[in-house]
C-alpha positions in Angstrom: 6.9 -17.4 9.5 10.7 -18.5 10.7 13.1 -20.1 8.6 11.7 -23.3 10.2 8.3 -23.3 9.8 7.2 -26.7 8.9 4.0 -25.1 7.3 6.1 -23.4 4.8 7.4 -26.5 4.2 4.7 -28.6 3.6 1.4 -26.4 2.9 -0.2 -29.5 0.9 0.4 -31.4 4.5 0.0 -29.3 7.2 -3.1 -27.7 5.1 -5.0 -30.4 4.0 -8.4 -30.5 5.6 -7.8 -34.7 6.3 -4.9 -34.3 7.6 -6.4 -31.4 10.2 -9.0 -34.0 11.3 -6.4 -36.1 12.1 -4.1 -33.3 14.2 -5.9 -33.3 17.1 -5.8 -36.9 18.0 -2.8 -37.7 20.5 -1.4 -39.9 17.9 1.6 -38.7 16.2 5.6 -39.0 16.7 8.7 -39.8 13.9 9.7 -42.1 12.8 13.5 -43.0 13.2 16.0 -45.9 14.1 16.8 -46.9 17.8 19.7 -45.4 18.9 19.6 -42.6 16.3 20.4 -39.0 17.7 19.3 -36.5 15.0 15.6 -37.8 14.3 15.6 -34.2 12.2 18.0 -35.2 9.9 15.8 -35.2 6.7 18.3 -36.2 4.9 19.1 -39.7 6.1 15.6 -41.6 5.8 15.8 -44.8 8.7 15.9 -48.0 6.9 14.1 -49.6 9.6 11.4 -46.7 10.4 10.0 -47.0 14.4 7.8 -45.0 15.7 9.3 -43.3 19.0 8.3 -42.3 22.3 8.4 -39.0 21.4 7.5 -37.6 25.0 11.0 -39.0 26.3 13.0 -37.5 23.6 11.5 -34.3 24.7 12.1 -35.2 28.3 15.6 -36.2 27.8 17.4 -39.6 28.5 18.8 -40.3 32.4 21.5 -41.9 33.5 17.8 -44.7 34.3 17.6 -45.3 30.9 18.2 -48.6 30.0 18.4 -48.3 26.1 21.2 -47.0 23.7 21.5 -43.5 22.0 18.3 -40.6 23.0 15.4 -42.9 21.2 13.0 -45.3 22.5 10.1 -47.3 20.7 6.3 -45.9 21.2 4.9 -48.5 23.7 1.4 -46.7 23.9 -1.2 -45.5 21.8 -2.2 -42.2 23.7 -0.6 -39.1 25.4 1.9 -41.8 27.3 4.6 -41.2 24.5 2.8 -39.3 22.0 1.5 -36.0 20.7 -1.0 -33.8 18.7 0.5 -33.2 15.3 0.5 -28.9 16.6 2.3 -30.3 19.5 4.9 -32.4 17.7 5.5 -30.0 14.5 6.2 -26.9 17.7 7.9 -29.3 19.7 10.3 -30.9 16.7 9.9 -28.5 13.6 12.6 -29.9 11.6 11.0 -33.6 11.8 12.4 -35.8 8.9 8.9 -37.4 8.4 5.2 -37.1 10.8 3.9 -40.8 11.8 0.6 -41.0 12.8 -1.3 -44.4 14.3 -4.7 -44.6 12.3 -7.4 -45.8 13.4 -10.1 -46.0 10.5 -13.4 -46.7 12.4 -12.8 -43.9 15.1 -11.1 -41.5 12.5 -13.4 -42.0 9.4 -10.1 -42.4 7.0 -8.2 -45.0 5.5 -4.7 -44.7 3.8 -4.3 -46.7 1.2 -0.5 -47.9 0.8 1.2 -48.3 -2.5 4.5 -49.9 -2.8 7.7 -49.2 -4.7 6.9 -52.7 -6.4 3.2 -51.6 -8.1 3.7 -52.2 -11.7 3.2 -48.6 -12.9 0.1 -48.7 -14.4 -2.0 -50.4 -11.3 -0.7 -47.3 -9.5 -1.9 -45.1 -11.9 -5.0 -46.2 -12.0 -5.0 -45.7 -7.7 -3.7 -42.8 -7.9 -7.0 -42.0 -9.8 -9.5 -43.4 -7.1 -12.9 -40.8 -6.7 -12.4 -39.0 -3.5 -8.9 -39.0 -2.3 -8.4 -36.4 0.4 -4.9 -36.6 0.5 -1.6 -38.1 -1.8 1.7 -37.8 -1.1 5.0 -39.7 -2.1 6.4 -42.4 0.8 9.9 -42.4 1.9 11.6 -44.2 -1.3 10.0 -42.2 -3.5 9.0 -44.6 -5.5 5.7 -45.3 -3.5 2.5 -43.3 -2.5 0.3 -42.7 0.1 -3.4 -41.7 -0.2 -5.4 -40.9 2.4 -9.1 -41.9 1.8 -12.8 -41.6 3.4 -14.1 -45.0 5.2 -15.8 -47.0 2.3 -19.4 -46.6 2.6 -20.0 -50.5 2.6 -16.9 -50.6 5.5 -19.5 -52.6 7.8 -20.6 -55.0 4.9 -17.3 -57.6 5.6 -17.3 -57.5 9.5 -14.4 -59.8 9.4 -12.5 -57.3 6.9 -12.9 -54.1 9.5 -11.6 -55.9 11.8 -8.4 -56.4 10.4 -5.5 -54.4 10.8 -4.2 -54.3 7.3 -5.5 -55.4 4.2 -2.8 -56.5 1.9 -3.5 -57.2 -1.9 -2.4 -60.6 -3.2 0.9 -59.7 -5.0 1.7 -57.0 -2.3 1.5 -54.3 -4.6 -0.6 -52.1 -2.2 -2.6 -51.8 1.1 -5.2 -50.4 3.1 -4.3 -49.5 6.4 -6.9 -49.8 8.8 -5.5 -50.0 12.4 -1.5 -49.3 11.8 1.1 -46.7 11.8 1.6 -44.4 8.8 4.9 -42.4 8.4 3.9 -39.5 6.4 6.4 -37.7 4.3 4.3 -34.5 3.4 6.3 -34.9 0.2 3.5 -33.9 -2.6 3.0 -36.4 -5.3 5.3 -34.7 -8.7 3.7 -32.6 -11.2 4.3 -34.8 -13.7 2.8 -38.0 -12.3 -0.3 -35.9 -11.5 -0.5 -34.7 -15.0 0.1 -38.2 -16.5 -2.5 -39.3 -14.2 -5.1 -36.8 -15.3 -4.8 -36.9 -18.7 -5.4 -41.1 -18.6 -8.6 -42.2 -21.0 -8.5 -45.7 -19.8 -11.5 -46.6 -17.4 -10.0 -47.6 -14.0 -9.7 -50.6 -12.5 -11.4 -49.2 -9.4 -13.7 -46.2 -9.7 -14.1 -45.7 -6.0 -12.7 -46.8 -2.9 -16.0 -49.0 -2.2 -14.9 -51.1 -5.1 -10.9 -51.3 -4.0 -12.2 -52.1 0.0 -14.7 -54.6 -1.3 -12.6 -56.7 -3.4 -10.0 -56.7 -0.8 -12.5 -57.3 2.3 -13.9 -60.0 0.0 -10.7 -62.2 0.4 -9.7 -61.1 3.6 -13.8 -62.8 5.2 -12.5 -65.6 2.9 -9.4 -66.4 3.9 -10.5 -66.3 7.9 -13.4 -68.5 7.0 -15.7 -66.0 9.0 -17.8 -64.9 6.3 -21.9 -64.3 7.4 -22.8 -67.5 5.3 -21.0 -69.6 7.7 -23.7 -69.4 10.3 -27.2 -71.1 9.4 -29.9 -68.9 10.7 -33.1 -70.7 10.2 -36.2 -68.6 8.7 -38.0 -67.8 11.8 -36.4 -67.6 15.1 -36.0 -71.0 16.9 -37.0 -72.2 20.4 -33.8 -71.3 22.2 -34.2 -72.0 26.1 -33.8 -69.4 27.9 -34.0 -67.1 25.1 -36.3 -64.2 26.9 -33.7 -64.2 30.2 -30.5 -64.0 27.8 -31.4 -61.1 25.9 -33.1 -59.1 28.5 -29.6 -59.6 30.4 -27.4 -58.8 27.8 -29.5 -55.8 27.7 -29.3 -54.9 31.4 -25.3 -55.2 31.3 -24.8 -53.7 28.1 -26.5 -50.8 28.6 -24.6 -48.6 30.0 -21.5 -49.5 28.0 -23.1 -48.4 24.4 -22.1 -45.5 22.3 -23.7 -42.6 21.2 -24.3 -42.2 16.8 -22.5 -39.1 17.7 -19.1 -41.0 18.2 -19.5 -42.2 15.3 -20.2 -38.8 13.7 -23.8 -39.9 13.1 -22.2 -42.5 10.8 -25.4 -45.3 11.1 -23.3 -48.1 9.9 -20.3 -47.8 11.5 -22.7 -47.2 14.7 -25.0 -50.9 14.7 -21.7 -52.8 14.3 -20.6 -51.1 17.5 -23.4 -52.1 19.2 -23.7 -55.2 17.6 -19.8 -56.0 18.4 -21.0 -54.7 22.8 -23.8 -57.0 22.8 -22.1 -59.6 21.5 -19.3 -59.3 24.3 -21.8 -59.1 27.3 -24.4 -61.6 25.7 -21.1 -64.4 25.6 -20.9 -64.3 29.5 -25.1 -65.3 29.9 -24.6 -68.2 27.2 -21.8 -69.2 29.5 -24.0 -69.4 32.0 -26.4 -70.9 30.8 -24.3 -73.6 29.0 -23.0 -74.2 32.4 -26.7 -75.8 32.8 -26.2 -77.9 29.8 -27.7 -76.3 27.4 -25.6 -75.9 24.0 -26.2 -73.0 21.6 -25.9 -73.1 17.8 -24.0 -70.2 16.2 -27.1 -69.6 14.4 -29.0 -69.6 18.1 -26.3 -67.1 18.8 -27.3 -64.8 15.9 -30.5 -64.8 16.3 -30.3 -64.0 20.1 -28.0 -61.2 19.2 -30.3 -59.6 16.6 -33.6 -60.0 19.5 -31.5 -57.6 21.0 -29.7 -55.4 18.4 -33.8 -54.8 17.7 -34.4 -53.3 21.2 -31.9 -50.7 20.9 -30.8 -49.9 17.5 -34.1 -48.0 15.6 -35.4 -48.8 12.8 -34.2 -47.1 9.4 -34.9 -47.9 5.7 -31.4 -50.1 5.1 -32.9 -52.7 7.4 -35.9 -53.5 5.0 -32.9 -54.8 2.8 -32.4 -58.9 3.0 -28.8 -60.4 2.9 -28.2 -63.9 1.8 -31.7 -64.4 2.5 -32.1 -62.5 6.2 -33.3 -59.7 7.3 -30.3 -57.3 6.9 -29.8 -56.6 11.2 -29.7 -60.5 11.1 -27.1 -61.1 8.7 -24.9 -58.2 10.3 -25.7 -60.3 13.4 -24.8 -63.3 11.9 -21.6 -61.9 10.3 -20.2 -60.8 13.7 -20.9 -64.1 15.5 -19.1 -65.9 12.6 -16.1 -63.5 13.0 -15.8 -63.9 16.7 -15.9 -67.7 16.5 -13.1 -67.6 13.9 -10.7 -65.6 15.8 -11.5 -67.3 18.7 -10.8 -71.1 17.3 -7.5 -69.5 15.6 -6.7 -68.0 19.0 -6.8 -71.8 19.9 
């Protein structure tokens, strides 16, 4: 161990199992202002925190450069400017802070983002949620970071995973989803942990299913791409063409779908992926096909989607379940139809 070892600095961090899942994903820089030229000065937080190119710090600024002082904004998600977190903490050991790009569906975790202007005793009551892997304080001090697990109903509000954030109403806190995170690997005080323990009150939220579904809830409200929005009727219509469009959307799609073992086995998390493929390739034959006249409902749509979800997904117990009166593969189907045809009419 040297003088500066960042492992002696940080143990909760640097040994905290969720935090190891995440080290190996080329993901992580600092966080620090353009133009800046100590990024290891811990003792001058950035105001304005950007995640750098951390590869051409490393490399070193030429006289090419077009941009002030030895800093340059991350412009890629991958090895392009960033690191492992081994590589970066050996590379930069004195690093004021560790920023990491999250991405909940392929990493498994959530951090959940509470700010400086919480009233105290909402963050209390977060700050008690059932299975956090990982808390720490955020760079005023007067805020928290927890990392959590994926909600097990994650894939229930298809247009809530898609989002990058999800932002409570008053701004009081936030689960980050698809978004940088500027770790401090400051640990939460002693004191606040023990006035957190010793609270009797139930909790607003028991579990992070209950935080992510309230959220989720008004997030597929406020997009308007909620799976009610698409009328499926009880048995499957006569859609022309119907037999042609699925077994094509299979033929192309096949080779693009991925393995349960991406997904660490994770089912759910899994069928929306596929659902989410099909639906890509299965747009470009009801193109086609529209080209012939033909128009197709959104409920036609769902129903062609789920023919085909049923050839390739298997069959497990979850999909006896019905969802606002559908089989459950349907309403999933449904539900993903309904959040591409939002986005696309607000991309519009």
């Amino acid at each position: 161990m040297t003088p500066a070892d960042p492992h002696a600095w940080f143990p909760q961090f640097y040994g905290n199992p969720a935090i190891r899942t995440l080290a190996s994903a080329c993901r992580w820089t600092i966080s620090g202002q353009l133009g800046e030229e100590t990024p290891g000065d811990s003792a001058k937080p950035p105001k304005h925190k950007v995640p750098i190119d951390v590869r051409h710090l490393l490399a070193g600024c030429t006289s090419s450069c077009k941009h002030p002082g030895s800093l340059r904004g991350a412009f890629a998600l991958d090895e392009t400017c960033l690191l492992t977190l081994d590589e970066l903490t050996a590379a930069i050991p004195d690093a004021a802070n560790a920023a990491f790009y999250l991405q909940a569906q392929a990493d498994g975790l959530l951090v959940l983002d509470i700010e400086p202007s919480c009233p105290p005793a909402v963050a209390a009551d977060l700050l008690r949620l059932q299975g956090t892997l990982y808390s720490e304080l955020s760079m005023s001090s007067r805020g928290f970071h927890l990392i959590m697990p994926l909600p097990e109903n994650f894939h229930d509000f298809p247009a809530a995973a898609d989002k990058r954030v999800l932002r409570e109403e008053h701004g009081w806190y936030e689960l980050l989803l698809d978004h940088w995170s500027t770790f401090t690997r400051q640990p939460v005080p002693d004191h606040i942990v023990a006035h957190v323990d010793t609270a009797t009150t139930t909790p607003a939220f028991p579990s992070i299913e209950d935080l992510y579904a309230q959220l989720a809830v008004n997030a597929g409200e406020s997009s308007g791409a909620s799976a009610s929005a698409v009328d499926t009727a009880e048995d499957m219509p006569d859609i022309p063409y119907s037999q042609a469009i699925v077994e094509q959307t299979l033929a192309s799609a096949h080779r693009q779908l991925r393995d349960p073992g991406d997904f660490n086995h994770d089912m759910s998390r899994w069928e929306f992926s596929v659902l989410a493929s099909l639906y890509a390739w299965m747009r470009t034959q009801l193109r086609a096909y529209s080209a012939l006249g033909v128009e197709y409902s959104s409920g036609d749509t769902a129903w062609l989607l789920y023919q085909a979800a049923l050839a390739v997904i298997p069959a497990r117990p979850k999909h006896s379940e019905r969802r606002n009166g559908r089989a459950f593969l349907l309403d999933r189907a449904a539900a993903l139809v309904a959040d591409r045809e939002a986005r696309a009419t607000s991309a519009n």
